[in-house]
C-alpha positions as CSV (number, residue, x, y, z in Angstrom):
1,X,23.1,14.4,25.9
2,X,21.9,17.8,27.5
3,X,18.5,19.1,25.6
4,X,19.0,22.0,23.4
5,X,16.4,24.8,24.8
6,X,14.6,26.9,22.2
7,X,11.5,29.3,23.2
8,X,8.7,28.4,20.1
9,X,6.4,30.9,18.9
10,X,3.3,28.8,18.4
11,X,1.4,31.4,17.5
12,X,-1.7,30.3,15.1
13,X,0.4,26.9,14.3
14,X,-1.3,24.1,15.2
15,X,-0.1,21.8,18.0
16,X,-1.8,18.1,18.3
17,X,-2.3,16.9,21.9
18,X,-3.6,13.3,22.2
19,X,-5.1,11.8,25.4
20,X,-7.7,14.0,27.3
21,X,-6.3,13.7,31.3
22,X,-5.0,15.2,33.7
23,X,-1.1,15.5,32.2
24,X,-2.8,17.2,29.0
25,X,-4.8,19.7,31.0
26,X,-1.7,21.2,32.5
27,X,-0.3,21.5,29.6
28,X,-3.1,22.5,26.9
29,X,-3.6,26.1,28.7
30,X,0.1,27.0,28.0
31,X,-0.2,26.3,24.7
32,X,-3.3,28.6,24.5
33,X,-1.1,31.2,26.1
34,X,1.9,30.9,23.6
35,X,-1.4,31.1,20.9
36,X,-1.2,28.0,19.5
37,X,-3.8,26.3,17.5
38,X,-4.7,23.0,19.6
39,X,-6.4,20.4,18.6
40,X,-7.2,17.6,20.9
41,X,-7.4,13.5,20.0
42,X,-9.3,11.6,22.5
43,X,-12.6,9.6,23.1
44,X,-13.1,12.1,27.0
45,X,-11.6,14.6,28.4
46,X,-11.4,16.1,32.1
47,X,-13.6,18.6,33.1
48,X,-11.5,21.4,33.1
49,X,-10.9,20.7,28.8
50,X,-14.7,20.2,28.5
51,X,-14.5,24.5,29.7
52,X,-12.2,25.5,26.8
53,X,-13.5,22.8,24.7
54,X,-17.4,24.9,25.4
55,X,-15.5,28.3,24.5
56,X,-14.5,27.1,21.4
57,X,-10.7,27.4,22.7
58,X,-9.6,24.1,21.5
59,X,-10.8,21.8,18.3
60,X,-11.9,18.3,19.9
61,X,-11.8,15.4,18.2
62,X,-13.7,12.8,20.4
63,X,-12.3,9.6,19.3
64,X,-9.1,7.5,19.9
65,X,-5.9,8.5,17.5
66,X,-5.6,7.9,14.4
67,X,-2.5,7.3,11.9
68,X,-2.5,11.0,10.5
69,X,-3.3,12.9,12.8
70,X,0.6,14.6,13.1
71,X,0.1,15.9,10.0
72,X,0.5,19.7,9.4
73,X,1.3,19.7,13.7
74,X,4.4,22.3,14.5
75,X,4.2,20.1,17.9
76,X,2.6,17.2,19.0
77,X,2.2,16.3,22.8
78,X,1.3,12.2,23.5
79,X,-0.1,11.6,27.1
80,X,-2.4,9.1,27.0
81,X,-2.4,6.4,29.6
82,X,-1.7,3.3,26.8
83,X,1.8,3.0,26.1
84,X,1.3,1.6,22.5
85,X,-0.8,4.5,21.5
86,X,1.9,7.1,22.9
87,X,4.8,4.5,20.9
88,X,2.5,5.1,18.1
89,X,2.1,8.6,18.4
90,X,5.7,9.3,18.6
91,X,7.0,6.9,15.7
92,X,4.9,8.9,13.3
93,X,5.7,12.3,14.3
94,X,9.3,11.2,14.3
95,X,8.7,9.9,10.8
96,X,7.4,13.6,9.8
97,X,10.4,15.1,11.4
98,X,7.9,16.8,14.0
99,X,8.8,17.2,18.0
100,X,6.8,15.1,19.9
101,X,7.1,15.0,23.6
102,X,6.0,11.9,25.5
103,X,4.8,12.1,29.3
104,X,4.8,8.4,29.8
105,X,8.4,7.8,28.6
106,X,11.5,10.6,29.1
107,X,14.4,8.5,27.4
108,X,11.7,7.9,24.7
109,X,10.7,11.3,24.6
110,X,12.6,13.4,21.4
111,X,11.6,16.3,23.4
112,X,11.0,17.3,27.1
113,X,8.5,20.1,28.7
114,X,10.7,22.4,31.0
115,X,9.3,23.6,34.5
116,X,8.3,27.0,33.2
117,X,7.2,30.2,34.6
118,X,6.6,34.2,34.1
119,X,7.4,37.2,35.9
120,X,6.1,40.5,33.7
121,X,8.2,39.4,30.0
122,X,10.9,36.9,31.8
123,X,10.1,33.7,30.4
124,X,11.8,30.8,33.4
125,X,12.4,27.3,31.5
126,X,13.8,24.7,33.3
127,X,14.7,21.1,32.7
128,X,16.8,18.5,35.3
129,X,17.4,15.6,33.6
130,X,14.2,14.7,33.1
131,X,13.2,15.1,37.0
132,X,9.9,16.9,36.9
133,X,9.8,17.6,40.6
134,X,13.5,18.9,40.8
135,X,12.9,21.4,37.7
136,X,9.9,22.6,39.1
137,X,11.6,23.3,42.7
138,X,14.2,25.1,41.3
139,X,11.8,27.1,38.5
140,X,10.0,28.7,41.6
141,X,13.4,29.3,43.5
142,X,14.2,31.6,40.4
143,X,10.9,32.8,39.9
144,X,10.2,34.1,43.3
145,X,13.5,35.9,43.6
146,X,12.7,37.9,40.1
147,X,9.5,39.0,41.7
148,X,11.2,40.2,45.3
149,X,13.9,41.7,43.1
150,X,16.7,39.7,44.7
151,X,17.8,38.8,41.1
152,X,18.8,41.8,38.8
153,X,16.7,41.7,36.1
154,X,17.0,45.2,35.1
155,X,16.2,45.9,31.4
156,X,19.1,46.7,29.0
157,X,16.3,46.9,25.9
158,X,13.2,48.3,26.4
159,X,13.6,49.7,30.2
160,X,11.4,51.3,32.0
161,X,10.6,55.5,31.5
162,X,10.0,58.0,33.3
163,X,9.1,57.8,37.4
164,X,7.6,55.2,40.0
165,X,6.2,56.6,42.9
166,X,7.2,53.2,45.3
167,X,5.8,52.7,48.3
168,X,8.4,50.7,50.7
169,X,5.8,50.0,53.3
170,X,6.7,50.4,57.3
171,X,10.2,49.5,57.6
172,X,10.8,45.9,57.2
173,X,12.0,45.5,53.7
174,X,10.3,42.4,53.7
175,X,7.0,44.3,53.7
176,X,7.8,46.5,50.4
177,X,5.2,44.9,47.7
178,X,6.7,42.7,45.4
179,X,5.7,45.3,42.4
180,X,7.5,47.8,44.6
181,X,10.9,45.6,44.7
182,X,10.5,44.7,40.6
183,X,10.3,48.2,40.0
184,X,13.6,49.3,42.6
185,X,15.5,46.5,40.6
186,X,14.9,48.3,37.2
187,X,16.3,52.2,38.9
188,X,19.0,53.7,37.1
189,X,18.1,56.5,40.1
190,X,16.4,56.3,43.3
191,X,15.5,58.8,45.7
192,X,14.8,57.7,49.2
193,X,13.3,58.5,52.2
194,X,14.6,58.6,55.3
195,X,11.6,56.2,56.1
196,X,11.9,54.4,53.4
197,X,13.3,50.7,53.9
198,X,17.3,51.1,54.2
199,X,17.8,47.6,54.3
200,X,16.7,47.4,50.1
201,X,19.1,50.3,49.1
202,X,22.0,47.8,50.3
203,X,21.1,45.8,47.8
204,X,20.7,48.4,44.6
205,X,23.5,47.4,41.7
206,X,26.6,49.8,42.7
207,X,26.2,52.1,39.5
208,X,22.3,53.2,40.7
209,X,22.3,56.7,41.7
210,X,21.3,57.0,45.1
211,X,19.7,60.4,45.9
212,X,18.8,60.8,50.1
213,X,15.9,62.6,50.4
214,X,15.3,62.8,54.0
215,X,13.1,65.0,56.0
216,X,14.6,65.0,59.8
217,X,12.6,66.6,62.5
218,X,14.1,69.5,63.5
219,X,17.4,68.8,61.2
220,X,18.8,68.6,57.6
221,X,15.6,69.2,55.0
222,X,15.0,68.4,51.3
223,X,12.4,71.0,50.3
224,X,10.0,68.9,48.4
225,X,10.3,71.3,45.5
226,X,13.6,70.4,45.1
227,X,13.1,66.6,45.7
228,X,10.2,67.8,42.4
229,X,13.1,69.4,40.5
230,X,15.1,66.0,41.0
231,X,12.6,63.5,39.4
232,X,12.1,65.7,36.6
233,X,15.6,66.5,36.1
234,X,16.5,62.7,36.2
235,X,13.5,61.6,33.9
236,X,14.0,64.1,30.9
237,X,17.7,62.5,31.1
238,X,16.5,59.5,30.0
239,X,16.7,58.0,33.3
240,X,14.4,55.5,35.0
241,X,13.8,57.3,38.5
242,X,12.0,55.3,41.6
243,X,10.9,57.4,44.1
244,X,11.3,54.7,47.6
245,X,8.9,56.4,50.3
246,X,8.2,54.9,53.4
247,X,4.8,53.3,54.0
248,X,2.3,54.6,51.0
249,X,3.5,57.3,48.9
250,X,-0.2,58.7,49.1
251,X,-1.3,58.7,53.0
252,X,0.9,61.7,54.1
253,X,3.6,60.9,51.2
254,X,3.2,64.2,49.2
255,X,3.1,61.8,46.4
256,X,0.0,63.6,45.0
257,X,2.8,66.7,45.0
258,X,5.0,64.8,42.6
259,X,3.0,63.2,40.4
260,X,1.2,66.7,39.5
261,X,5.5,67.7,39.1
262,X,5.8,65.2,36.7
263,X,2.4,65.6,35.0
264,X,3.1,69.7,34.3
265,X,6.5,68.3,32.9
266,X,5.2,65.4,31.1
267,X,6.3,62.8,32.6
268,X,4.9,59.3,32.7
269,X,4.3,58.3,36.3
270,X,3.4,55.0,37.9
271,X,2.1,54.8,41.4
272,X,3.1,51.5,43.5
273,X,0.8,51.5,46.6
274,X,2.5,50.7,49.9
275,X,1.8,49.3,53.4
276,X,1.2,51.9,55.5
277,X,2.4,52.3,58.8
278,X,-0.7,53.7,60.1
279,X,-2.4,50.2,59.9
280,X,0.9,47.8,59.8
281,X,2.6,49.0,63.1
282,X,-0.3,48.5,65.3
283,X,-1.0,45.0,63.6
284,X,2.9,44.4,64.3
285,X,2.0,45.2,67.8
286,X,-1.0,42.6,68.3
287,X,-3.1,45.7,67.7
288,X,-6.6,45.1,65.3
289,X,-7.6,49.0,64.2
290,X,-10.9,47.9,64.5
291,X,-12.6,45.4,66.4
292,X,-16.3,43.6,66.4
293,X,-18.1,44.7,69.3
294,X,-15.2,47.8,70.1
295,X,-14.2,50.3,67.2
296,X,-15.9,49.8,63.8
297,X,-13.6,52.8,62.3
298,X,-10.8,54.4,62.5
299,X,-9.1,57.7,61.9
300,X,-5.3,58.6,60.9
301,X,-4.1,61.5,62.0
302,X,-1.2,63.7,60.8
303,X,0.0,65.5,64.1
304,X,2.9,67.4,62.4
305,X,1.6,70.6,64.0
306,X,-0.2,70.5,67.3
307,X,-4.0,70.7,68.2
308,X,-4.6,74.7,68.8
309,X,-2.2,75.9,66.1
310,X,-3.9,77.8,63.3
311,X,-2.2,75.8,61.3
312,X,-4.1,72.8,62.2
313,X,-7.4,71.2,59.8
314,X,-7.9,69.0,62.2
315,X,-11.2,68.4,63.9
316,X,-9.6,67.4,67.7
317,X,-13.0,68.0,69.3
318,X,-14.8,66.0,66.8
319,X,-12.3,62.9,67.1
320,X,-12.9,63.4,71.0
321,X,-16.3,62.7,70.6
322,X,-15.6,59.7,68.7
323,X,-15.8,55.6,69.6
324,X,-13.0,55.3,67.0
325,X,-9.7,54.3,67.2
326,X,-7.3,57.2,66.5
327,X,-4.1,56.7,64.8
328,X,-1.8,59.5,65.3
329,X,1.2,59.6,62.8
330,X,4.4,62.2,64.0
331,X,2.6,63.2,67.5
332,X,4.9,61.5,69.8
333,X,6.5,65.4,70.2
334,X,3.2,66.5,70.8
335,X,1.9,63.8,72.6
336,X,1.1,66.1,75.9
337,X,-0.9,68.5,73.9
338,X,-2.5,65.8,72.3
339,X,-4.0,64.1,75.5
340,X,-4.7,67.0,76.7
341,X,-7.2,68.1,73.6
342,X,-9.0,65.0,73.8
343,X,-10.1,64.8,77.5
344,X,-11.2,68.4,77.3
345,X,-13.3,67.5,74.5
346,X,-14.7,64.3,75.8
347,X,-12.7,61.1,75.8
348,X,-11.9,59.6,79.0
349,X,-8.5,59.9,80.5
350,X,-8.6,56.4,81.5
351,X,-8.8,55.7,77.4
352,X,-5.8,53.6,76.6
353,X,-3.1,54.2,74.4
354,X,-0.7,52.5,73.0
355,X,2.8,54.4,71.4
356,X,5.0,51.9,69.1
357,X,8.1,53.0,68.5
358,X,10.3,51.5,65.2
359,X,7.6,49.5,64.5
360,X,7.9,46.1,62.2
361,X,11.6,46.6,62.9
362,X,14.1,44.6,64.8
363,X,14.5,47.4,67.3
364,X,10.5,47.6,67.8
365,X,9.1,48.5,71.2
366,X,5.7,49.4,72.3
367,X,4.6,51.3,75.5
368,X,1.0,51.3,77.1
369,X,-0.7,54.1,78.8
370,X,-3.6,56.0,79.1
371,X,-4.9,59.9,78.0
372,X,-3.9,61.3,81.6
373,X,-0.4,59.3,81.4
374,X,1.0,58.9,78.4
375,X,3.3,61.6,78.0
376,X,4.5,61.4,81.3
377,X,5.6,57.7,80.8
378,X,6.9,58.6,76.8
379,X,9.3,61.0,78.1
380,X,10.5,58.7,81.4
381,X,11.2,55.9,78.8
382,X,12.4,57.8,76.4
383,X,9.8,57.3,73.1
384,X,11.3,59.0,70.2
385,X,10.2,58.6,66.6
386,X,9.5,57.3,64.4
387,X,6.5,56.3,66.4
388,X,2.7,55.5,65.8
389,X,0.4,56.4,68.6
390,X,-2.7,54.1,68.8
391,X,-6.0,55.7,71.1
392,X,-9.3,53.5,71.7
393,X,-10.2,50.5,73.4
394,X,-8.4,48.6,70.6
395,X,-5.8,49.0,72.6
396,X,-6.9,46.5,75.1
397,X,-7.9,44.0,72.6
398,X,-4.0,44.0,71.6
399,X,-3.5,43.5,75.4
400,X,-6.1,40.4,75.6
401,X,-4.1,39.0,72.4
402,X,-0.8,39.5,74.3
403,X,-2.4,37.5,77.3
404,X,-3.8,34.6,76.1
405,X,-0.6,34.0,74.0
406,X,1.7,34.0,77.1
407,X,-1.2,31.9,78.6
408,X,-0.7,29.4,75.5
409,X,2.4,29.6,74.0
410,X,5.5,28.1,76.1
């Protein structure tokens, strides 16, 4: 017959586990964590107990079992390596009408230990027929996709409030943090980035209101007051809003912007730190940021406006003078300028540089120049962004990489 499943509430009953191996130290610290009262029959007991037996966790009581030692258990768990003394065990708690599992014996057993797991509240139990190794295979299988958010586990008591600031990382859904996908799982509204992953908002439940929020160079513009107005207006509805930005919603994200929005309109915020593309892409392009020996820092830049416009807070002649590795985040328009700035200010032209275009993506490409040619060859190959420019002798580190792979790999 298929086991009936129930979740116990152990807490502060007491739960009798006899034997002291290894079987009974997997299972003693989940009974902690349900907040059982354990007590513990058995002359040793592996290292690991003798820990919570030190803490005062568990009550030990070092000698072999004795008839009597069920009584006033809510549970009792038999896995010592003598199979009279589990018999034993399990004929008296079966006589008090109390569930005993047995770990040497499953037809023998009146109760079996699922394959459990826990993602946030979601308690996974799972049992195959007694087959250990399947449950557990197919507890992680279910576990895993509630953490990437491939499985809708969105709340219908209890949901989240108020706004998450969500990070998406670089472009590769893959890369979003698994916090990040939990939360995207749980919208009842998201608004997105044009940067922000595309590929996760295919798989958003079909009543989620999706909200575009892109910025185009040059094109259609969401002021970010308005994209302010939106996560307020949404939240005070009741709504659970996430807010998908590409890379980190605080390196160049204006997410310090909305969460001081939210904060003047009282609304609870949480902040989900991304991958940003100012580190991912050149890694995604065999590219170390820094290097023993060749950059021990380096600097992200936001090019939006170029070096010489009053505009600009940017200290060009000051990152000239620098040995560290620049990383230049919307300059590819401004690329020309940008050489320029630095070679009159001290780098070398012959400094290499590295521009990757859709980086972590399928489509990803990367071009290699130097200062005096790199916007010549961006504009005869066509660069366009989204791109990250990489400056600094990294860049032939990336190159060495790329080398001795071809050298090693087939």
């Amino acid at each position: 017959m298929a086991p009936y499943l129930l979740g116990l509430r152990l807490d502060g009953r007491r739960v009798l586990v006899v034997g002291g191996g290894r079987v009974a130290q997997r299972r003693i610290p989940a009974l902690l964590d349900a907040g059982a009262s354990v007590t513990l029959v058995s002359p040793s007991a592996t290292p690991a107990l003798d820990d919570l037996i030190a803490d005062g966790r568990i009550i030990w009581e070092r000698r072999p079992y004795q008839v009597g030692d069920c009584d006033a258990a809510w549970l009792v768990h038999v896995c010592t390596d003598r199979r009279e003394v589990n018999t034993a065990v399990a004929a008296e708690a079966e006589a008090k009408r109390i569930w005993c599992v047995r770990a040497d014996d499953k037809e023998a057993s009146a109760a079996w230990t699922p394959a459990s797991g826990r993602v946030g509240e979601i308690g996974v139990a799972v049992t195959a027929g007694g087959d250990p190794r399947r449950a557990a295979g197919i507890r992680d299988a279910v576990v895993n996709a509630l953490r990437d958010g491939t499985v809708d586990a969105r709340r219908h008591r209890g949901k989240p409030v108020g706004v998450a600031l969500v990070g998406g990382g670089p472009g590769d859904p893959g890369l979003i943090t698994v916090r990040g996908r939990q939360l995207l799982a749980q919208a009842d509204v998201v608004v997105a980035d044009r940067l922000a992953p595309r590929g996760l908002l295919d798989e958003l439940s079909p009543d989620v209101e999706l909200i575009d929020a892109a910025k185009i160079p040059y094109g259609r513009y969401l002021a970010q007051e308005r994209i302010n107005e939106l996560l307020v207006e949404h939240a005070r509805q009741g709504k659970f809003v996430v807010r998908l930005k590409g890379g980190d919603p605080f390196v160049f994200g204006r997410g310090g912007e909305e969460m001081i929005a939210c904060a003047r309109a009282g609304i609870p915020v949480t902040v989900v730190p991304g991958v940003t593309s100012a580190v991912a892409v050149p890694a995604a392009a065999g590219v170390p940021v820094t290097h023993r020996g060749v950059s021990q820092e380096f600097h992200v830049i936001s090019v939006h406006v170029a070096p010489g416009d009053p505009r600009s807070t940017v200290d060009w002649a000051g990152l000239a003078r620098s040995q560290g590795t620049l990383i230049l985040l919307m300059g590819v328009e401004r690329i020309a300028e940008i050489a320029d700035a630095l070679v009159r200010d001290g780098r070398s032209p012959e400094t290499p540089v590295m521009v990757v275009q859709d980086g972590t993506l399928p489509t990803q490409r990367a071009l290699a120049a130097t200062l005096s040619t790199v916007a010549e060859r961006a504009t005869a190959t066509g660069i366009r962004p989204p791109a990250i420019v990489i400056v600094g002798e990294v860049v032939r580190v990336g190159q060495e990489i790329e080398m001795v792979r071809a050298e090693r790999i087939p």
